[in-house]
MDTraj code that builds the backbone (N, CA, C; nanometers):
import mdtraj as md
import numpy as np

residues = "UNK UNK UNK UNK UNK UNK UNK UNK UNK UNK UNK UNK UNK UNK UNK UNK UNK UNK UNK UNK UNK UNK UNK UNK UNK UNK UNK UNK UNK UNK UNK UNK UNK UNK UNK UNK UNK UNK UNK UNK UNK UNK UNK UNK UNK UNK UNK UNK UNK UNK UNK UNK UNK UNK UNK UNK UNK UNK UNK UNK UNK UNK UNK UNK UNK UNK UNK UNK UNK UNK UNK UNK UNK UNK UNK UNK UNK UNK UNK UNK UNK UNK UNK UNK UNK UNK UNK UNK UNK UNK UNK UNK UNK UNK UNK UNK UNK UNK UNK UNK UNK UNK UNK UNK UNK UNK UNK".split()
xyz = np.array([
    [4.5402, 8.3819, 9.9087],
    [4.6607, 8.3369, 9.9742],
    [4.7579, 8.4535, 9.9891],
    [4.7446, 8.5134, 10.0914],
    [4.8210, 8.6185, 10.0851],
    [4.9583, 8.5977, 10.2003],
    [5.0889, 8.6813, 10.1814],
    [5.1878, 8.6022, 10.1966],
    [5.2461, 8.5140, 10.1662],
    [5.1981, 8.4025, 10.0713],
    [5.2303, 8.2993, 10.0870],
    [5.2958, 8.3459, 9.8819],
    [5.3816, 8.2753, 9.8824],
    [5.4849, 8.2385, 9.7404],
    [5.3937, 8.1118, 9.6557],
    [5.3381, 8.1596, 9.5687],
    [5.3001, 8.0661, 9.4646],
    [5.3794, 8.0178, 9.3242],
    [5.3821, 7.9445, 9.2735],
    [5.4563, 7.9530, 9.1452],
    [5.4220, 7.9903, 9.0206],
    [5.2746, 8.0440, 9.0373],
    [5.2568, 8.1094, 8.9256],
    [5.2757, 8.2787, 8.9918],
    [5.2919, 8.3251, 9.1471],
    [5.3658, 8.4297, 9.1470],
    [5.4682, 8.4787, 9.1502],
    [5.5680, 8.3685, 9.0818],
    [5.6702, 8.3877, 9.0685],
    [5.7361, 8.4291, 8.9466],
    [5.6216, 8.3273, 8.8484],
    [5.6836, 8.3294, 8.7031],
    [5.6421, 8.5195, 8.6717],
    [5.5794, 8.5718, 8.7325],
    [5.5019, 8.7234, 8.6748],
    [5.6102, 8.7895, 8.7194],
    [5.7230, 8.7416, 8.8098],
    [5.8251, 8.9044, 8.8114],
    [5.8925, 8.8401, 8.7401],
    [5.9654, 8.9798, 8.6777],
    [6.0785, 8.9803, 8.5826],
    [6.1672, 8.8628, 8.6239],
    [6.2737, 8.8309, 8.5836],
    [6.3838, 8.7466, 8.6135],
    [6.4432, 8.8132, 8.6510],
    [6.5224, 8.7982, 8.7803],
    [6.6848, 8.8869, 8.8074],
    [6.8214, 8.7913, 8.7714],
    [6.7944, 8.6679, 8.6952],
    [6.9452, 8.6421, 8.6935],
    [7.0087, 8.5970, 8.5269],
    [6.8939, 8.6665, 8.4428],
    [6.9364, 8.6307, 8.3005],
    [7.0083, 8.7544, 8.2954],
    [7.0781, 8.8201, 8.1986],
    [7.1700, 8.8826, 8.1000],
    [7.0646, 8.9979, 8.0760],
    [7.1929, 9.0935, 8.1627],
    [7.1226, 9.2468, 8.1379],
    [7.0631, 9.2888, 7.9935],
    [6.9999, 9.4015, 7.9924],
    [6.9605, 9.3947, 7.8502],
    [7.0388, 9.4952, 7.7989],
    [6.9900, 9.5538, 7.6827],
    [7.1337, 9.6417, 7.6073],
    [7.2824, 9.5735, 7.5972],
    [7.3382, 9.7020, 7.5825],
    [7.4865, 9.6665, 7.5461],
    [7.5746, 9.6504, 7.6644],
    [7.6852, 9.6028, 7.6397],
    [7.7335, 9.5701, 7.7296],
    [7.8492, 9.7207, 7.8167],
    [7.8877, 9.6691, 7.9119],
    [7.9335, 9.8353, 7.9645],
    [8.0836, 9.8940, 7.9155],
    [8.0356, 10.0056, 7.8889],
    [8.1888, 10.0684, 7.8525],
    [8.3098, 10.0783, 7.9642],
    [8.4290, 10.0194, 7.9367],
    [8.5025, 10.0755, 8.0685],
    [8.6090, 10.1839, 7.9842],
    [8.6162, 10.2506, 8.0688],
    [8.6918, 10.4022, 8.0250],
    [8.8512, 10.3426, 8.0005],
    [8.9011, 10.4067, 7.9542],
    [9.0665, 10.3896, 7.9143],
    [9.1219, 10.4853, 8.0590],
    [9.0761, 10.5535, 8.1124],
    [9.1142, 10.6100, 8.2180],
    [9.2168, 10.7334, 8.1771],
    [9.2371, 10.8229, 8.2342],
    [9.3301, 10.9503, 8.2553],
    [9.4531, 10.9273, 8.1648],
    [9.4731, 11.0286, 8.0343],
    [9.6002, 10.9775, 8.0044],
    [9.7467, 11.0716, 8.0336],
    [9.8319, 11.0582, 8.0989],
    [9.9187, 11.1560, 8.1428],
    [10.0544, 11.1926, 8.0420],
    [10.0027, 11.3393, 7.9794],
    [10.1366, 11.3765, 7.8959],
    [10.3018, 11.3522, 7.9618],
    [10.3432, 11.2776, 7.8632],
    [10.4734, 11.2389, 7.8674],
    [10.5661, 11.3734, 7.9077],
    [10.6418, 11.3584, 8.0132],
    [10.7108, 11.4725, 8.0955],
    [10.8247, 11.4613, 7.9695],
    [10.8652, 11.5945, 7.9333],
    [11.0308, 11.6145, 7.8725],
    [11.1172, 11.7352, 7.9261],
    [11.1376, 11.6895, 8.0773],
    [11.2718, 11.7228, 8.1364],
    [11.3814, 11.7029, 8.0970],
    [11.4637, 11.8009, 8.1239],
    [11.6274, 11.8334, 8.0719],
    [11.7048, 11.7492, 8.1712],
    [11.7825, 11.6733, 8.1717],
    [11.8729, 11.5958, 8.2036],
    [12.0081, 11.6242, 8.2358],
    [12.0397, 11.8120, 8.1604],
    [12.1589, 11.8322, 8.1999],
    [12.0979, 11.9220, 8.2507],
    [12.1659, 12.0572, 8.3388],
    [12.1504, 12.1874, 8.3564],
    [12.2369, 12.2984, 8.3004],
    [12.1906, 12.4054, 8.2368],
    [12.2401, 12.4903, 8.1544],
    [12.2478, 12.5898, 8.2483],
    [12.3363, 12.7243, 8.2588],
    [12.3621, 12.8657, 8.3205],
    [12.1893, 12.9066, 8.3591],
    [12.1338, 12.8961, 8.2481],
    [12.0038, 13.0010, 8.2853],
    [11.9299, 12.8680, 8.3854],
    [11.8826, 12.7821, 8.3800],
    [11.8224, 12.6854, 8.4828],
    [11.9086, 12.7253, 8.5827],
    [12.0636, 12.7116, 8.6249],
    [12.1238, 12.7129, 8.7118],
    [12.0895, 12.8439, 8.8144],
    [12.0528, 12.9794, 8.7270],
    [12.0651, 13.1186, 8.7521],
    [11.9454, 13.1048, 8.8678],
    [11.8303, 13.0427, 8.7350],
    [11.7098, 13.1068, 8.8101],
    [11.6774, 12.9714, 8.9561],
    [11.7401, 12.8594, 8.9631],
    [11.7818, 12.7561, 9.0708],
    [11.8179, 12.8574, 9.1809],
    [11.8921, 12.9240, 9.2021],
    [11.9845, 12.9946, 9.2860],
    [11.8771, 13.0799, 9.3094],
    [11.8143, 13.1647, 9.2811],
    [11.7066, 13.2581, 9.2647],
    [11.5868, 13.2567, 9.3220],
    [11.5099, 13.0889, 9.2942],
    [11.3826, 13.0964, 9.2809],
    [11.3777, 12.9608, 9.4019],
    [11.4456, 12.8869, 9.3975],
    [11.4156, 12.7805, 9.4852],
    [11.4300, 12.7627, 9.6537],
    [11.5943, 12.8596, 9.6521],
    [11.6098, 12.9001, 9.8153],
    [11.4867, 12.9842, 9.8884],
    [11.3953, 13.0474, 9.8149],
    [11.2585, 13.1375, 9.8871],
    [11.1554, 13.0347, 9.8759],
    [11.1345, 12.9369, 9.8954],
    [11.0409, 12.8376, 9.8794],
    [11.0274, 12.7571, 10.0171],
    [10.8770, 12.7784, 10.0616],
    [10.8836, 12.7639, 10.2363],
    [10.9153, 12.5797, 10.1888],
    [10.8657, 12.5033, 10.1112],
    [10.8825, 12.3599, 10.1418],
    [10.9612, 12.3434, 10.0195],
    [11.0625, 12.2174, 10.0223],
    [11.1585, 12.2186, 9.8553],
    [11.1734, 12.0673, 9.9058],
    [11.1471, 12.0233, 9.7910],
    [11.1583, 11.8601, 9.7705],
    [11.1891, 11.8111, 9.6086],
    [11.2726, 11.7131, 9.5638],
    [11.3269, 11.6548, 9.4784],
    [11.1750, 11.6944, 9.3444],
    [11.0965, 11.6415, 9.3895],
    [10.9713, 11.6298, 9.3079],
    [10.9467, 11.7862, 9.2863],
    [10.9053, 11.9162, 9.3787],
    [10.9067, 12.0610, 9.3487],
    [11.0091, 12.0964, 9.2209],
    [11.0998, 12.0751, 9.2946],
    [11.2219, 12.1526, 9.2167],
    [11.2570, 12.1154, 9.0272],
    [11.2003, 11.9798, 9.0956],
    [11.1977, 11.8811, 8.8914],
    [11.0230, 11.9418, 8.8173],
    [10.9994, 11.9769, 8.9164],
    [10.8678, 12.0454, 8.8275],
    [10.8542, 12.1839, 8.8416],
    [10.9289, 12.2855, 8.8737],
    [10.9835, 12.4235, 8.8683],
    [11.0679, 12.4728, 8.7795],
    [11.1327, 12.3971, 8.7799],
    [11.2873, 12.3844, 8.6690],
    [11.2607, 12.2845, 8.5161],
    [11.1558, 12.2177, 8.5623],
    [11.1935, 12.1484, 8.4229],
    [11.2971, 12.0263, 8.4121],
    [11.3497, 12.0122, 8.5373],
    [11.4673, 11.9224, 8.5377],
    [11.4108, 11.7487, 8.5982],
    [11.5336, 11.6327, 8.5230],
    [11.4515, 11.5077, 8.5511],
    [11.4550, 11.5580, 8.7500],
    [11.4167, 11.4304, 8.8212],
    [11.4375, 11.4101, 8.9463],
    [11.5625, 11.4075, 8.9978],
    [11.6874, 11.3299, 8.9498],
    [11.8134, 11.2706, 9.0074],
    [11.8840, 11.3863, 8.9483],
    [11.8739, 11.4994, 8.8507],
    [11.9739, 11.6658, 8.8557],
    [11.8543, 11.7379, 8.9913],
    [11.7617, 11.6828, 9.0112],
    [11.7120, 11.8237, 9.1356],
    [11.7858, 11.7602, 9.2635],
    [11.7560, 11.6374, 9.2769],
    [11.8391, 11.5706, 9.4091],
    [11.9912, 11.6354, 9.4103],
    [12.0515, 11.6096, 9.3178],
    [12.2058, 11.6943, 9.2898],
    [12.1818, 11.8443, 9.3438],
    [12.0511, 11.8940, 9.2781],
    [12.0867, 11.9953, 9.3353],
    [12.0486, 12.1085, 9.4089],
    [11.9629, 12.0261, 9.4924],
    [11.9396, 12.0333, 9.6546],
    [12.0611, 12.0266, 9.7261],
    [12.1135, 11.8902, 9.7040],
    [12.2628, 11.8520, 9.8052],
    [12.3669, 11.9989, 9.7821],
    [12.3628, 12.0669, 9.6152],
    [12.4615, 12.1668, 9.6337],
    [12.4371, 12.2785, 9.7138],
    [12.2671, 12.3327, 9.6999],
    [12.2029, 12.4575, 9.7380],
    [12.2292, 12.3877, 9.9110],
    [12.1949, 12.3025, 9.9521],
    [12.2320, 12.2509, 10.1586],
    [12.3719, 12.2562, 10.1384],
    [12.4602, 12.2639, 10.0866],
    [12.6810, 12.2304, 10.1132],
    [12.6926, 12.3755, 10.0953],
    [12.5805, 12.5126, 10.0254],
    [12.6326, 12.6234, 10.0177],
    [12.5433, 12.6913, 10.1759],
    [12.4418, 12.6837, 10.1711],
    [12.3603, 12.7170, 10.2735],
    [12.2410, 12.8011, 10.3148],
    [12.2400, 12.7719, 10.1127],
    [12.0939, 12.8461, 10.0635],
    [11.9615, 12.7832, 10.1599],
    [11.9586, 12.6257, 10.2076],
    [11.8626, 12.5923, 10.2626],
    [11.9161, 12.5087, 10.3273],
    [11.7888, 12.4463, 10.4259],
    [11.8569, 12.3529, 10.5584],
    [11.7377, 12.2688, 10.5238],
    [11.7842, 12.1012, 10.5820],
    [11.7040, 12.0144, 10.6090],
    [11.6426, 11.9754, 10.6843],
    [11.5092, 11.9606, 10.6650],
    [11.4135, 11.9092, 10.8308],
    [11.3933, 11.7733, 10.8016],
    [11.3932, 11.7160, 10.7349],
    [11.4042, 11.5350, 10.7484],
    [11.4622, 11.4734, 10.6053],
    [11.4634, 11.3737, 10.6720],
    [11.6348, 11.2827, 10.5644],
    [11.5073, 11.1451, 10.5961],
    [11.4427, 11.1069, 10.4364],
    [11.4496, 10.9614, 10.4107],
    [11.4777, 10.8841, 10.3017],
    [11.4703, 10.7209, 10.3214],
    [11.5323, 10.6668, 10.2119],
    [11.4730, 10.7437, 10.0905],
    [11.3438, 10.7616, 10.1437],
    [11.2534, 10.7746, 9.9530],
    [11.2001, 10.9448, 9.9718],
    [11.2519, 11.0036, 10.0821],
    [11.2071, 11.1313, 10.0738],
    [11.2870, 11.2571, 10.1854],
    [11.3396, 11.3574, 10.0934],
    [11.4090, 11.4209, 10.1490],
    [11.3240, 11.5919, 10.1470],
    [11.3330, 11.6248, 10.2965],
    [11.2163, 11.7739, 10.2829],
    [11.3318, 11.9043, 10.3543],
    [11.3496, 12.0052, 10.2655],
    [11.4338, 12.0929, 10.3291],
    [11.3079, 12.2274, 10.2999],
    [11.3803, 12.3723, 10.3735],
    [11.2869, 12.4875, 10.3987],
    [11.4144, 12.5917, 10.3383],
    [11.3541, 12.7442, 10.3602],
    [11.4712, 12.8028, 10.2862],
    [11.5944, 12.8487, 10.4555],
    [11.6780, 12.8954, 10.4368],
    [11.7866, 12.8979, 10.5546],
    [11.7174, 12.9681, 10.6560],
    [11.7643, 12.9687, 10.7425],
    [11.7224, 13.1127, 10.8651],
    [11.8103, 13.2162, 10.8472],
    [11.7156, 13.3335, 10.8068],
    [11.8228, 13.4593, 10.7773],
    [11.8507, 13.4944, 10.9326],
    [12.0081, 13.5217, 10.9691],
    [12.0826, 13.5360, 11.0958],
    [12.0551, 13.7053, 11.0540],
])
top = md.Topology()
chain = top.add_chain()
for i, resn in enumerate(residues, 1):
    res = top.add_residue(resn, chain, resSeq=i)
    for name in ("N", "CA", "C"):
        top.add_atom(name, md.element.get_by_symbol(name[0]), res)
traj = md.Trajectory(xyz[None], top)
């Protein structure tokens, strides 16, 4: 009988729907990310090397500058807005959740 499904050729394959064998599966704890400890205020020397190191930077965003400096997010936003009111750098787009400036055009 060939082609054809018998029931005693059925019982000879394995089972596919009982309970895998071994152990059961490990799931990973996943990636663990060291706890950031940014400065919250800004001191002379952060301020120095701010003035220094951030206006020569072809792209500068809130997130760069808090991971250059060491500083949380909401002192780099501060102080972006001061480095654009002096005219260390200019802005190429303004959004709610993301602000992208470049360094000035030397005249």
């Amino acid at each position: 009988s060939k082609g054809l499904i018998t029931q005693s050729s059925l019982s000879d394959q394995p089972h596919t729907n009982t309970k895998m064998a071994g152990a059961k599966k490990k799931w990973s704890k996943g990636k663990v990310k060291d706890a950031l400890n940014n400065a919250v205020f800004m001191n002379k020397a952060t301020y120095d090397k701010m003035l220094k190191e951030i206006p020569k930077a072809k792209q500068i965003t809130p997130a760069i500058v808090s991971d250059k400096l060491k500083i949380n997010v909401s002192l780099a936003r501060r102080a972006i807005a001061e480095m654009a009111s002096k005219g260390l750098i200019t802005q190429i787009a303004k959004h709610n959740s993301m602000q992208l400036y470049t360094r000035a055009a030397q005249a």
